[in-house]
N, CA, C and O atoms as a Maestro MAE file, in Angstrom:
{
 s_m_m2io_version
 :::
 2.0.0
}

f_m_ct {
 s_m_title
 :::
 protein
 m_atom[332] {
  # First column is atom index #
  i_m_mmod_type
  r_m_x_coord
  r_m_y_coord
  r_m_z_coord
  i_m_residue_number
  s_m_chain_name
  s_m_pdb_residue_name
  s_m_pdb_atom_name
  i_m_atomic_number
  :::
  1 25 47.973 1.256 -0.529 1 A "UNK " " N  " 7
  2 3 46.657 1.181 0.044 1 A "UNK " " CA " 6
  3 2 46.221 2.602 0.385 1 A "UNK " " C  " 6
  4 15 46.774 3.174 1.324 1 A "UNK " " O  " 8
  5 25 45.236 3.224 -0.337 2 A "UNK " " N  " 7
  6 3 45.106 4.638 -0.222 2 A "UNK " " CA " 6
  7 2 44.033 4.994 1.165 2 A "UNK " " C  " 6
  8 15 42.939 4.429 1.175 2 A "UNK " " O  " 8
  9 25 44.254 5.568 1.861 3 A "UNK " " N  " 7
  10 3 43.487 6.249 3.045 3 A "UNK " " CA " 6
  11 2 42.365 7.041 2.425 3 A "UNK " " C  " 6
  12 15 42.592 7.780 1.467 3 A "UNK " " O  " 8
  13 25 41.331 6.929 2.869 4 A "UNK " " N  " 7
  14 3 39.885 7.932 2.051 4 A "UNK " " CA " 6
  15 2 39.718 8.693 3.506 4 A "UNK " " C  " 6
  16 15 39.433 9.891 3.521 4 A "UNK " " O  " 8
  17 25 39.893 8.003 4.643 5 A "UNK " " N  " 7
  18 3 39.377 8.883 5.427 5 A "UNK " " CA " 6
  19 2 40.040 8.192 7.317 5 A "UNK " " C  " 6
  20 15 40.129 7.041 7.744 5 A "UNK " " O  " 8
  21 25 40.353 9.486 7.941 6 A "UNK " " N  " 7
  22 3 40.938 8.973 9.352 6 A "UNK " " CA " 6
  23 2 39.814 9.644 10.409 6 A "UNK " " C  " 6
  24 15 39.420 10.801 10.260 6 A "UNK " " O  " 8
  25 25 39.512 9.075 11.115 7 A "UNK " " N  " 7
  26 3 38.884 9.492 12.514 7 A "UNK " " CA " 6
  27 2 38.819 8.689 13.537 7 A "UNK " " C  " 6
  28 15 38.999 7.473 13.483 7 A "UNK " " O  " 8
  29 25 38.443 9.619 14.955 8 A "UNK " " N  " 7
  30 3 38.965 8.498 16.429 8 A "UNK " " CA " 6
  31 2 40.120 7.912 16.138 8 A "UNK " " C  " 6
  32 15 40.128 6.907 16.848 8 A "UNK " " O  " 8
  33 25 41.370 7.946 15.347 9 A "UNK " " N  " 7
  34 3 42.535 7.520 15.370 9 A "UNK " " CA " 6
  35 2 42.530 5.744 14.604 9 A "UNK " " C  " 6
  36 15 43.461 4.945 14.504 9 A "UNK " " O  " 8
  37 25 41.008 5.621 14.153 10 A "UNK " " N  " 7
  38 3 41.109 4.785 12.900 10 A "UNK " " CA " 6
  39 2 40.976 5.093 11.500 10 A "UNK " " C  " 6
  40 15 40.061 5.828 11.128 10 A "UNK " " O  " 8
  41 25 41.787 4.611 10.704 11 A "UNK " " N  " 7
  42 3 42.216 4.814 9.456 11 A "UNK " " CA " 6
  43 2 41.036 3.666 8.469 11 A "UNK " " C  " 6
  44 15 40.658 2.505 8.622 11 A "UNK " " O  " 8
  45 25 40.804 4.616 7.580 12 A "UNK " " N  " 7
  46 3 39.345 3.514 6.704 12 A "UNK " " CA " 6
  47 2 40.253 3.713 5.744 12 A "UNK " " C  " 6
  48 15 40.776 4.805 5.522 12 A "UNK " " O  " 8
  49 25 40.566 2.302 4.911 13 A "UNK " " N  " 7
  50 3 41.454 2.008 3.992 13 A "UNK " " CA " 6
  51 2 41.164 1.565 2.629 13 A "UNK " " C  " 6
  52 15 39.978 1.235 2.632 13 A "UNK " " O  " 8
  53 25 41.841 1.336 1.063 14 A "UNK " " N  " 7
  54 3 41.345 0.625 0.547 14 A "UNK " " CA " 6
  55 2 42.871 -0.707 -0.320 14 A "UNK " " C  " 6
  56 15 44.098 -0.611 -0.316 14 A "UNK " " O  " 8
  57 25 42.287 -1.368 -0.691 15 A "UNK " " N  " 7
  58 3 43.677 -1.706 -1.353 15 A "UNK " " CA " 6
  59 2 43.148 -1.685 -2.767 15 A "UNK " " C  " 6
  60 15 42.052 -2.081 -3.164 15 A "UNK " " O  " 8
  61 25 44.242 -1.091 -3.518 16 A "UNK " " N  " 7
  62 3 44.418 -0.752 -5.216 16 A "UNK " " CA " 6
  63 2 43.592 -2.089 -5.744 16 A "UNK " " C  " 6
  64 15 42.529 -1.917 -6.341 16 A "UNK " " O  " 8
  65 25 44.155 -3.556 -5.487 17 A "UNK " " N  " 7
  66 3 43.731 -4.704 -6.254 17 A "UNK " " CA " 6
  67 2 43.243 -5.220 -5.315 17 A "UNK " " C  " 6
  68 15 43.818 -6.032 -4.591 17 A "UNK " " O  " 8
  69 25 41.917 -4.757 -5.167 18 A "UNK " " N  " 7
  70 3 40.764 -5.423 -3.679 18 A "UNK " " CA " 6
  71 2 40.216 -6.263 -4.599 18 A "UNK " " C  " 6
  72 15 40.410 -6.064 -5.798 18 A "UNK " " O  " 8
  73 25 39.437 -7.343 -4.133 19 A "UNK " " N  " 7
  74 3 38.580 -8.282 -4.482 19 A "UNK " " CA " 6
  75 2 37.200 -8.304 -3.924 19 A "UNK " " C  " 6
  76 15 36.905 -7.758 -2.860 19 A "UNK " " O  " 8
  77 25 36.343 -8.973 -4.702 20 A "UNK " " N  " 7
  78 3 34.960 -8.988 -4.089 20 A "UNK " " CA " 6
  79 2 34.705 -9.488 -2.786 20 A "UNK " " C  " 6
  80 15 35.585 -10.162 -2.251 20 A "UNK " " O  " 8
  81 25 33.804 -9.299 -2.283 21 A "UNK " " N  " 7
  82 3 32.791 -8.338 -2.476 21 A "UNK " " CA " 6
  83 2 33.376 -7.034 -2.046 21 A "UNK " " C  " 6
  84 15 34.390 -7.008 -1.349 21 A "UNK " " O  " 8
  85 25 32.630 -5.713 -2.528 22 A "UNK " " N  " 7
  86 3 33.293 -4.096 -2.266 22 A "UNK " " CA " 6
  87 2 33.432 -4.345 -0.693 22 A "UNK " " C  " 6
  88 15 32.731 -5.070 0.013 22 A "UNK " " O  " 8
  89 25 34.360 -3.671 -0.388 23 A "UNK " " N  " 7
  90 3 35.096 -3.832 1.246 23 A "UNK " " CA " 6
  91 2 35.553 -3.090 1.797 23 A "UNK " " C  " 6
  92 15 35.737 -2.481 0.743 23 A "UNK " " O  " 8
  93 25 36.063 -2.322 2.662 24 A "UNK " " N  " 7
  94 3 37.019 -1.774 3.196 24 A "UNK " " CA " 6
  95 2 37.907 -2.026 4.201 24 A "UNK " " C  " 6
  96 15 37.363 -2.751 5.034 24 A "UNK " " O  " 8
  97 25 39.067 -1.745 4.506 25 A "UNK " " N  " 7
  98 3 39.639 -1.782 5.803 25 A "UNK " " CA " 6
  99 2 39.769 -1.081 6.831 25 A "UNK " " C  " 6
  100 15 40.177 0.061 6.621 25 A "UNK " " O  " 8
  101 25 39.440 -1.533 8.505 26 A "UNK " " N  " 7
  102 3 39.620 -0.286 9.251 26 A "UNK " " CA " 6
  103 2 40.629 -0.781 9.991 26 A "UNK " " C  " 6
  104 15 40.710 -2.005 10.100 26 A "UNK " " O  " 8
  105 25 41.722 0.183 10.730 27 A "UNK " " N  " 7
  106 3 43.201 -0.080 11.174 27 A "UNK " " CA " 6
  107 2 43.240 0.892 11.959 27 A "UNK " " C  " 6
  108 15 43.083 2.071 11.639 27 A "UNK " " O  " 8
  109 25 43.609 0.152 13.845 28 A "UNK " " N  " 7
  110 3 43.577 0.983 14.561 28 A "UNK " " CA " 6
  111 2 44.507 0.156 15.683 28 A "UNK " " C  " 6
  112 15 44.108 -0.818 16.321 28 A "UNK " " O  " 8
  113 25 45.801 0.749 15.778 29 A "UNK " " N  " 7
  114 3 46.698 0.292 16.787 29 A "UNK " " CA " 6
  115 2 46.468 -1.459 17.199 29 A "UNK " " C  " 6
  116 15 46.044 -2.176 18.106 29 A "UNK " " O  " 8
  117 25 47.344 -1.556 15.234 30 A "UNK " " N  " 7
  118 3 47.938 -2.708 15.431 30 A "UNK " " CA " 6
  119 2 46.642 -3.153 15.166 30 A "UNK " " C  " 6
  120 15 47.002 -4.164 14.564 30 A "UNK " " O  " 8
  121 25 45.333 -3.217 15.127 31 A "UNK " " N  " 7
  122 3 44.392 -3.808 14.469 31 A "UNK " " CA " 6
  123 2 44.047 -3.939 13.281 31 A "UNK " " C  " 6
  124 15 44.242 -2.948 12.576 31 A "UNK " " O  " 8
  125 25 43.506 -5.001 12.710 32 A "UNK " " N  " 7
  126 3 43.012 -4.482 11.294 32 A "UNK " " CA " 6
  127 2 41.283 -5.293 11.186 32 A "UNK " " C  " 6
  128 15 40.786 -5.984 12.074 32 A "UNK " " O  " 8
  129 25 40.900 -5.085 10.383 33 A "UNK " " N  " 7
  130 3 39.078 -5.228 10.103 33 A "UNK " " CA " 6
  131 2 39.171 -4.899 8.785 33 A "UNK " " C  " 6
  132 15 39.764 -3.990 8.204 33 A "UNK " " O  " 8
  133 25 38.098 -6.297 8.209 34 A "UNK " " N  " 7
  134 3 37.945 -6.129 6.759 34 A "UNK " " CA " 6
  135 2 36.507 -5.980 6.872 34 A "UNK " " C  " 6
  136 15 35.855 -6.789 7.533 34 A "UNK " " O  " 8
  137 25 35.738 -4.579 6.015 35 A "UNK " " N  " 7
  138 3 34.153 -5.131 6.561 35 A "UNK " " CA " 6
  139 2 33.802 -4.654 4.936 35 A "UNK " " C  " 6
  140 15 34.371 -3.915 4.132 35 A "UNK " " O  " 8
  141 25 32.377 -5.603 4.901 36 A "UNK " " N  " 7
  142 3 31.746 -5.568 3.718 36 A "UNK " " CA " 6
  143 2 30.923 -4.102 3.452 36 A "UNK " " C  " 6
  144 15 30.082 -3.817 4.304 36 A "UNK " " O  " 8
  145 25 31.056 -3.447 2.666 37 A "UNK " " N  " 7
  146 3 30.455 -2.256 2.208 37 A "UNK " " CA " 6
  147 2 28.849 -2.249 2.504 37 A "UNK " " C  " 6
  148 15 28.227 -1.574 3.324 37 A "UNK " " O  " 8
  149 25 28.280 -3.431 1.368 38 A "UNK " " N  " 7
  150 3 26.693 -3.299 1.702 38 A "UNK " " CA " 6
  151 2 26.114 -3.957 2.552 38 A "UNK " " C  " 6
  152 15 24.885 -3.911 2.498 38 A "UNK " " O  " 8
  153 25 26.814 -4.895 3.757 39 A "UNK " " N  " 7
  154 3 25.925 -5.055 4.742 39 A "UNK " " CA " 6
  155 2 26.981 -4.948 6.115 39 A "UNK " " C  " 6
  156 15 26.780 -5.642 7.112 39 A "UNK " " O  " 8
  157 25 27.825 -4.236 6.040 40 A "UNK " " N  " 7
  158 3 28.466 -3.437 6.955 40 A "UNK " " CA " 6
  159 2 28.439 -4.394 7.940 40 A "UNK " " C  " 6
  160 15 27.792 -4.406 8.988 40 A "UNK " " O  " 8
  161 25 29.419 -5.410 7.369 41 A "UNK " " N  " 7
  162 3 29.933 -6.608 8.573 41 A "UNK " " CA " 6
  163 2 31.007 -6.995 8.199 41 A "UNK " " C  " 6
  164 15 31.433 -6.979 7.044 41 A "UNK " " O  " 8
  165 25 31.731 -7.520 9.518 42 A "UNK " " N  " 7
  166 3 33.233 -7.847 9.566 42 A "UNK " " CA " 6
  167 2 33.426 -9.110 8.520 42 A "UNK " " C  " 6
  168 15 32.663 -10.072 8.605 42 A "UNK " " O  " 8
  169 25 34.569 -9.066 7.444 43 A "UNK " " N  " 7
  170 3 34.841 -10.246 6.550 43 A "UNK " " CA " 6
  171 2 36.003 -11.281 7.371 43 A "UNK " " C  " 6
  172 15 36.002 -12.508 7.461 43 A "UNK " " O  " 8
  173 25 37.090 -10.150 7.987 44 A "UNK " " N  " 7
  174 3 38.288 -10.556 8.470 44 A "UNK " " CA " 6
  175 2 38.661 -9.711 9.549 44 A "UNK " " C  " 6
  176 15 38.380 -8.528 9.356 44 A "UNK " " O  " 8
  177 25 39.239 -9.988 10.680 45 A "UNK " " N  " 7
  178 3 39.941 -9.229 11.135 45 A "UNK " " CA " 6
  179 2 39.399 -8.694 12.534 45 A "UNK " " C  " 6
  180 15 38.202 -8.837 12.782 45 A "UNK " " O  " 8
  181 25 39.994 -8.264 13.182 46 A "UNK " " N  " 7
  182 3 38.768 -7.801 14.279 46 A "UNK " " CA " 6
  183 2 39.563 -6.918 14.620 46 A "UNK " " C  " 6
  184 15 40.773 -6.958 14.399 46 A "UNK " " O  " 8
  185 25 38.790 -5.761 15.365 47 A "UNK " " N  " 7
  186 3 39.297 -4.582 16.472 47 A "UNK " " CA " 6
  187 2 38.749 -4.757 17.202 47 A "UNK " " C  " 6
  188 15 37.782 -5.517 17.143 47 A "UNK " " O  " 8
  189 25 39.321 -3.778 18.822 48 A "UNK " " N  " 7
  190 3 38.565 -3.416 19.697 48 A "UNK " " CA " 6
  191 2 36.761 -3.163 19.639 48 A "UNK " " C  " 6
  192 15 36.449 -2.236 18.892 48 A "UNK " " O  " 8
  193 25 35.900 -3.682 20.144 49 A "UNK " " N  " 7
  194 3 34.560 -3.814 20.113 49 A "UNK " " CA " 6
  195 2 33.726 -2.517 20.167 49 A "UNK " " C  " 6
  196 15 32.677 -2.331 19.551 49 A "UNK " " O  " 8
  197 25 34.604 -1.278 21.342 50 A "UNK " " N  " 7
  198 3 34.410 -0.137 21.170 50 A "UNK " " CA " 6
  199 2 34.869 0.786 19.328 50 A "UNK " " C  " 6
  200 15 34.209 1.481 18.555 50 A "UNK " " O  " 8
  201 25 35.777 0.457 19.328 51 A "UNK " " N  " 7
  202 3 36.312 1.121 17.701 51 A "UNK " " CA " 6
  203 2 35.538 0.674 16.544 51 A "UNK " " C  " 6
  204 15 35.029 1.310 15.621 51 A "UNK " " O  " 8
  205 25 35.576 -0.740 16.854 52 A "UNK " " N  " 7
  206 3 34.211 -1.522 15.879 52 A "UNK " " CA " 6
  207 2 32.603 -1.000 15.611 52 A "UNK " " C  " 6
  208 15 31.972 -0.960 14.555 52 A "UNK " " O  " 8
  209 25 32.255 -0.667 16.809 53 A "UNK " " N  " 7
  210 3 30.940 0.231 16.825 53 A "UNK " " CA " 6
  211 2 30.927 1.559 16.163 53 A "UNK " " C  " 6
  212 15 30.055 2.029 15.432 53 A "UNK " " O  " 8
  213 25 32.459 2.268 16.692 54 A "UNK " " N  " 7
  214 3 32.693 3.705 16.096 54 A "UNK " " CA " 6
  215 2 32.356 3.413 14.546 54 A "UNK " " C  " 6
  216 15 31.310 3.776 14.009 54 A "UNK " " O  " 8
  217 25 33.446 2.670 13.871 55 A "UNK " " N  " 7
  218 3 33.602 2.458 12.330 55 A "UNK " " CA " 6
  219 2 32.149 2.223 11.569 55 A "UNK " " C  " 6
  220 15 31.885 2.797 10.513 55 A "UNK " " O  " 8
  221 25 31.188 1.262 12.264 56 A "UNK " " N  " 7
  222 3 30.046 0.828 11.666 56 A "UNK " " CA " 6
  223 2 28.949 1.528 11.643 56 A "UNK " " C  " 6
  224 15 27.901 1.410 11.008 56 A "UNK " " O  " 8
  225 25 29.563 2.740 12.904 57 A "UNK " " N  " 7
  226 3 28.349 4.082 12.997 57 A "UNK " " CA " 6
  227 2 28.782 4.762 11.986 57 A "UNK " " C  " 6
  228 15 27.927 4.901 11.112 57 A "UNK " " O  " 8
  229 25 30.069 5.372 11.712 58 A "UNK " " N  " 7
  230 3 30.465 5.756 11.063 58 A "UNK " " CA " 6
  231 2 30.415 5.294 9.213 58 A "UNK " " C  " 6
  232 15 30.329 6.174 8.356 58 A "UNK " " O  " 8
  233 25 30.466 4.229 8.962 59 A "UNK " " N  " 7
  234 3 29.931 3.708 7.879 59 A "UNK " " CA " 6
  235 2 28.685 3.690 7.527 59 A "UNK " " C  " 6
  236 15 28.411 3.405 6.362 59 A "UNK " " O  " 8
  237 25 27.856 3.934 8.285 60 A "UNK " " N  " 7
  238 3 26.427 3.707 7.865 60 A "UNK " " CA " 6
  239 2 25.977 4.864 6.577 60 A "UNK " " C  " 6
  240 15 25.591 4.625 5.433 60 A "UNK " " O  " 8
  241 25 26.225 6.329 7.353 61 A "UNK " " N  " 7
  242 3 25.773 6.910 6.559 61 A "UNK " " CA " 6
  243 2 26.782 7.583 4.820 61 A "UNK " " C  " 6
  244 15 26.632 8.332 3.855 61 A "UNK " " O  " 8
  245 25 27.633 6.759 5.361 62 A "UNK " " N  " 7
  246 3 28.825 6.680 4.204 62 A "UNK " " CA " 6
  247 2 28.657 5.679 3.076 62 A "UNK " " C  " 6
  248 15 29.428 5.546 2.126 62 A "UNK " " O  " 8
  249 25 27.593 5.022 3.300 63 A "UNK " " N  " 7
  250 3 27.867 3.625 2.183 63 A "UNK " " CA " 6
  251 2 28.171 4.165 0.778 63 A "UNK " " C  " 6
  252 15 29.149 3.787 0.132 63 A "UNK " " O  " 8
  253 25 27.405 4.943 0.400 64 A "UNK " " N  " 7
  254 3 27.461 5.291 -0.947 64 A "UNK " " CA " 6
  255 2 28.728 5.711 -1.516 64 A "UNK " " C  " 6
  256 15 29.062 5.493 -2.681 64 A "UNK " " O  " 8
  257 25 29.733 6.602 -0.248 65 A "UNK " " N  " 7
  258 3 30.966 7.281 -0.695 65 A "UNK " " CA " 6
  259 2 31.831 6.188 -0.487 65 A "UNK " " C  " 6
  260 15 32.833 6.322 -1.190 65 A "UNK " " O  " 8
  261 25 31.859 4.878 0.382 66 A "UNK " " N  " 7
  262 3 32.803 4.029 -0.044 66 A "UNK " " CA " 6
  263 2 32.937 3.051 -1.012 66 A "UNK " " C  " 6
  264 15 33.926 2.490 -1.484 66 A "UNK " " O  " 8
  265 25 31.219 2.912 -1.309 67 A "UNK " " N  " 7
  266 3 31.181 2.481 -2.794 67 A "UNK " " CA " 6
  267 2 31.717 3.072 -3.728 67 A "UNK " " C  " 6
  268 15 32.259 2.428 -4.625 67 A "UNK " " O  " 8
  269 25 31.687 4.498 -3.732 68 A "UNK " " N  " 7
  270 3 32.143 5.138 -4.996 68 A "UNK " " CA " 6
  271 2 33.551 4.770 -5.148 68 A "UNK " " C  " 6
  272 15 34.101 4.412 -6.189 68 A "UNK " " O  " 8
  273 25 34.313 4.962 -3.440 69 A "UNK " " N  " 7
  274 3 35.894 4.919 -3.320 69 A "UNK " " CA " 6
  275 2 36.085 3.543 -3.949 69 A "UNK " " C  " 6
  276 15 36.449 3.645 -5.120 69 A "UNK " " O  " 8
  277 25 35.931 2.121 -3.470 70 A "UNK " " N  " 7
  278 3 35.695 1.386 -3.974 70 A "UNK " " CA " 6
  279 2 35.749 1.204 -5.421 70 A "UNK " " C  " 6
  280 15 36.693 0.651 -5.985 70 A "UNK " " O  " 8
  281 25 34.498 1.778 -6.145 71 A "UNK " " N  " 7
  282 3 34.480 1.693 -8.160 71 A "UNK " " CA " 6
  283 2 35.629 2.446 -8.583 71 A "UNK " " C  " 6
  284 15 36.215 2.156 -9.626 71 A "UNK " " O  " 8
  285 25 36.085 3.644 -7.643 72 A "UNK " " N  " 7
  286 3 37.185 4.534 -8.245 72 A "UNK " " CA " 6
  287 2 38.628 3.691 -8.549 72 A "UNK " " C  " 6
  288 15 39.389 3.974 -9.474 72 A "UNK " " O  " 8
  289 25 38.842 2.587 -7.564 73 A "UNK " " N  " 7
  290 3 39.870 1.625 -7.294 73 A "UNK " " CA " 6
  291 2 39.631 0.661 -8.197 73 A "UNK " " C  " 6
  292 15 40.604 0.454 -8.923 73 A "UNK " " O  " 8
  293 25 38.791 0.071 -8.390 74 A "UNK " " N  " 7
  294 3 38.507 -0.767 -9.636 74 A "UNK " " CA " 6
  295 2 38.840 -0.618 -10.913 74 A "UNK " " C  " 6
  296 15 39.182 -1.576 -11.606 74 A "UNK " " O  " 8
  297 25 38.738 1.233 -11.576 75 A "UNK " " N  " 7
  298 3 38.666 1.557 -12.571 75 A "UNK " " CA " 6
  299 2 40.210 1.946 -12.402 75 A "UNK " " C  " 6
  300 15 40.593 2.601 -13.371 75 A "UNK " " O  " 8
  301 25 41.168 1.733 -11.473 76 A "UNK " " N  " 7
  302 3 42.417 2.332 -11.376 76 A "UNK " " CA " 6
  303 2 42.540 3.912 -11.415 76 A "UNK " " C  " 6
  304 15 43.419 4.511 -12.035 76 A "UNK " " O  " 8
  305 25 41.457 4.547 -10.606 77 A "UNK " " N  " 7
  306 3 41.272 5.455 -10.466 77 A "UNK " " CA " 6
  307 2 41.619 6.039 -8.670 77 A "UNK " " C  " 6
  308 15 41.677 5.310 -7.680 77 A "UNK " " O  " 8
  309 25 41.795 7.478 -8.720 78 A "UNK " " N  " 7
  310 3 42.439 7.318 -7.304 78 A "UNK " " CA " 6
  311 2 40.710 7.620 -6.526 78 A "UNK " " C  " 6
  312 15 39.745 8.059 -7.150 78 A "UNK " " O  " 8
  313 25 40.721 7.301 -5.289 79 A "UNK " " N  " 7
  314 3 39.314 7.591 -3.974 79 A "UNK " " CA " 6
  315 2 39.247 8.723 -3.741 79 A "UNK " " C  " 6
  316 15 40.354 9.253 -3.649 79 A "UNK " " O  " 8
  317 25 38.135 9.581 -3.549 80 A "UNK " " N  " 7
  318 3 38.577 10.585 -2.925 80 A "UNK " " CA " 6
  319 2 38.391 10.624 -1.352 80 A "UNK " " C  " 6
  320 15 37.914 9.739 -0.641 80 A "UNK " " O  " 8
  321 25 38.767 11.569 -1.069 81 A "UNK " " N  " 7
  322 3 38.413 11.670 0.523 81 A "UNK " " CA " 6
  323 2 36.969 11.406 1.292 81 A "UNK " " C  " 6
  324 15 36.100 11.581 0.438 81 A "UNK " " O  " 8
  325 25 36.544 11.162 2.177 82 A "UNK " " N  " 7
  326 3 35.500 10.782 2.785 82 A "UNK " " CA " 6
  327 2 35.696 11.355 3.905 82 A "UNK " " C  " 6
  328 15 36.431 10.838 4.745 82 A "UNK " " O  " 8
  329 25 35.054 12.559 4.119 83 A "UNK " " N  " 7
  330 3 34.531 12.978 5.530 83 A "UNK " " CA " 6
  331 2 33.708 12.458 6.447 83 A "UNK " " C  " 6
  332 15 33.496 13.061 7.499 83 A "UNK " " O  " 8
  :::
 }
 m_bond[331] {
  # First column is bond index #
  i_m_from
  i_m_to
  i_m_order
  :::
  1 1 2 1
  2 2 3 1
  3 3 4 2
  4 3 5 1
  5 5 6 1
  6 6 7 1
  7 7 8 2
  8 7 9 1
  9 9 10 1
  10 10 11 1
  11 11 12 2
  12 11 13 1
  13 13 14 1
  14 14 15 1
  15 15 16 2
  16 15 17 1
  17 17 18 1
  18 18 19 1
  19 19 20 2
  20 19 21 1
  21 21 22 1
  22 22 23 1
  23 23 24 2
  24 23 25 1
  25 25 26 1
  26 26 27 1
  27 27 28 2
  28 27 29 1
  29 29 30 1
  30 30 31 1
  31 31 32 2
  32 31 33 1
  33 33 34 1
  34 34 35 1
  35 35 36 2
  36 35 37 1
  37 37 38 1
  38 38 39 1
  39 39 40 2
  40 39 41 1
  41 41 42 1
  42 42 43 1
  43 43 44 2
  44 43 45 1
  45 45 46 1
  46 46 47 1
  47 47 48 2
  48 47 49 1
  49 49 50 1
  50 50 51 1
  51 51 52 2
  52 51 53 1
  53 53 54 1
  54 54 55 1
  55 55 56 2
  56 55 57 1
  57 57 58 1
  58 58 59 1
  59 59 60 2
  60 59 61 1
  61 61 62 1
  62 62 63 1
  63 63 64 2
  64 63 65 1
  65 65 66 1
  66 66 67 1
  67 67 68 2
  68 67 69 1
  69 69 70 1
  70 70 71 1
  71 71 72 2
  72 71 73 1
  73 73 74 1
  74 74 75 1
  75 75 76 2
  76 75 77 1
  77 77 78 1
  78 78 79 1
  79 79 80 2
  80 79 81 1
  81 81 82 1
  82 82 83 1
  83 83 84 2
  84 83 85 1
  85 85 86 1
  86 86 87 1
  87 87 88 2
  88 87 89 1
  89 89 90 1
  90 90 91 1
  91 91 92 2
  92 91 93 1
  93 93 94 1
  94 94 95 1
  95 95 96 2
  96 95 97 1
  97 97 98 1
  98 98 99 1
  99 99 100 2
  100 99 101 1
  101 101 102 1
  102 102 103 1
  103 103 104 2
  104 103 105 1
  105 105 106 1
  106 106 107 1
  107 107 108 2
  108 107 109 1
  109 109 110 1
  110 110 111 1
  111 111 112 2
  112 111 113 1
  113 113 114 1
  114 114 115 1
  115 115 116 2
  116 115 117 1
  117 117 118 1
  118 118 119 1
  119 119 120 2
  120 119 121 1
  121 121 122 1
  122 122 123 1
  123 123 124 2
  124 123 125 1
  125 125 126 1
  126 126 127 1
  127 127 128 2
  128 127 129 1
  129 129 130 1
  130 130 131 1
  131 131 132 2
  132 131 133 1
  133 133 134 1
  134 134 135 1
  135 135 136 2
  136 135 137 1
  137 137 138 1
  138 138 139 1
  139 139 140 2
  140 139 141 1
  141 141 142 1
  142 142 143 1
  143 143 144 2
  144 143 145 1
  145 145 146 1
  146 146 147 1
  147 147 148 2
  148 147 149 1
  149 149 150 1
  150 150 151 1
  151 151 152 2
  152 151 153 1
  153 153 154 1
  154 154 155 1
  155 155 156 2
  156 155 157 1
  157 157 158 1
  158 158 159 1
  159 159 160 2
  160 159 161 1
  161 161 162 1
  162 162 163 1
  163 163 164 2
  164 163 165 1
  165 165 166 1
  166 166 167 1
  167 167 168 2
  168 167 169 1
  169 169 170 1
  170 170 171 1
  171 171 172 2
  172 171 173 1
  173 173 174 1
  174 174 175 1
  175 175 176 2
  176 175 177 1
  177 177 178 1
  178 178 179 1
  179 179 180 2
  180 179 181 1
  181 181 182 1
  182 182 183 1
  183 183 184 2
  184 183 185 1
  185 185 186 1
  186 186 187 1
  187 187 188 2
  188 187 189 1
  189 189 190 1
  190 190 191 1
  191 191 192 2
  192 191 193 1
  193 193 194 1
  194 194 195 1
  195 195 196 2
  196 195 197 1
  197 197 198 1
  198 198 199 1
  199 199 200 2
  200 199 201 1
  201 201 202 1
  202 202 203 1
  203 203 204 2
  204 203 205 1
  205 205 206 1
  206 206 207 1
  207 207 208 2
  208 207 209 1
  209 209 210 1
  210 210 211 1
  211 211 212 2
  212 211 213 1
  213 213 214 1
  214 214 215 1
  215 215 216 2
  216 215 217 1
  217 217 218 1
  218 218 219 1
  219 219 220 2
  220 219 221 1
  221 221 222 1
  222 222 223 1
  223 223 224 2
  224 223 225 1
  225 225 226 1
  226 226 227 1
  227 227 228 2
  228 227 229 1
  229 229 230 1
  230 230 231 1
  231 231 232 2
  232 231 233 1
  233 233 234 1
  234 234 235 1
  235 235 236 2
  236 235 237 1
  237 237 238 1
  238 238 239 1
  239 239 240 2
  240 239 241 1
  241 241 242 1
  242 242 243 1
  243 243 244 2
  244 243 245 1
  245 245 246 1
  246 246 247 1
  247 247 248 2
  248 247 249 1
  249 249 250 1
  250 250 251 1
  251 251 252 2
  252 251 253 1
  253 253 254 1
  254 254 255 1
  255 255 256 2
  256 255 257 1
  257 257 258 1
  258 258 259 1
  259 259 260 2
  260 259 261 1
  261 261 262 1
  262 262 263 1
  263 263 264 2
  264 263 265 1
  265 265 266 1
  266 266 267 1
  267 267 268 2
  268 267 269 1
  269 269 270 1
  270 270 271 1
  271 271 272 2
  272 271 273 1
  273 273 274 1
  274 274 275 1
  275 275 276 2
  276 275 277 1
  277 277 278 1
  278 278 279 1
  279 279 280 2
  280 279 281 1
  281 281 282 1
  282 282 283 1
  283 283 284 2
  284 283 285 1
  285 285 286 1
  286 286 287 1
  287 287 288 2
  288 287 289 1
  289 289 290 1
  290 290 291 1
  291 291 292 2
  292 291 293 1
  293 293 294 1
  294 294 295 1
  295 295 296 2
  296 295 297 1
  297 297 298 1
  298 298 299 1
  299 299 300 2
  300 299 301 1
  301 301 302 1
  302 302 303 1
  303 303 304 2
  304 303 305 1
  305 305 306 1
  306 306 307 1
  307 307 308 2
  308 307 309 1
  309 309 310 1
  310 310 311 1
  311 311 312 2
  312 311 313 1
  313 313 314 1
  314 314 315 1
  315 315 316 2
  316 315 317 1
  317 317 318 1
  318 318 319 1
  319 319 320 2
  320 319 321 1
  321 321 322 1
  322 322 323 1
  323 323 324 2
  324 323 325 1
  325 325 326 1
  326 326 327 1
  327 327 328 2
  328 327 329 1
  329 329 330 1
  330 330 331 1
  331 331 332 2
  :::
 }
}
């Protein structure tokens, strides 16, 4: 499961053989969160409500680069980093 990007001590994740819809994971002490790429909502999983806000602020202006991370994983290609 390749890491694209860590901040506030949560880890934004992807897995190699993800399934629809494009997704990501966020993982933060012992938490995990599955949230949907294009409408940046929880699929599975929950965190802390504070960390949850961080991630979804934080996703907003990212959509495009976790989409890309996302197609890169699809094509069995590696993600790159996401600042």
């Amino acid at each position: 499961m390749p890491t694209v990007a860590v901040f506030d001590g949560v880890e934004i994740k992807f897995y190699a053989a993800g399934h629809p819809p494009p997704h990501f994971h966020a993982v933060h002490a012992g938490h995990r969160v599955q949230i949907s790429i294009d409408l940046l909502r929880v699929m599975n999983g929950d965190l802390p409500s504070a960390k949850l806000s961080a991630v979804l602020s934080w996703a907003r202006p990212r959509q495009a680069a976790l989409l890309a991370a996302w197609d890169a994983l699809q094509a069995r290609r590696r993600p790159e980093r996401i600042e």
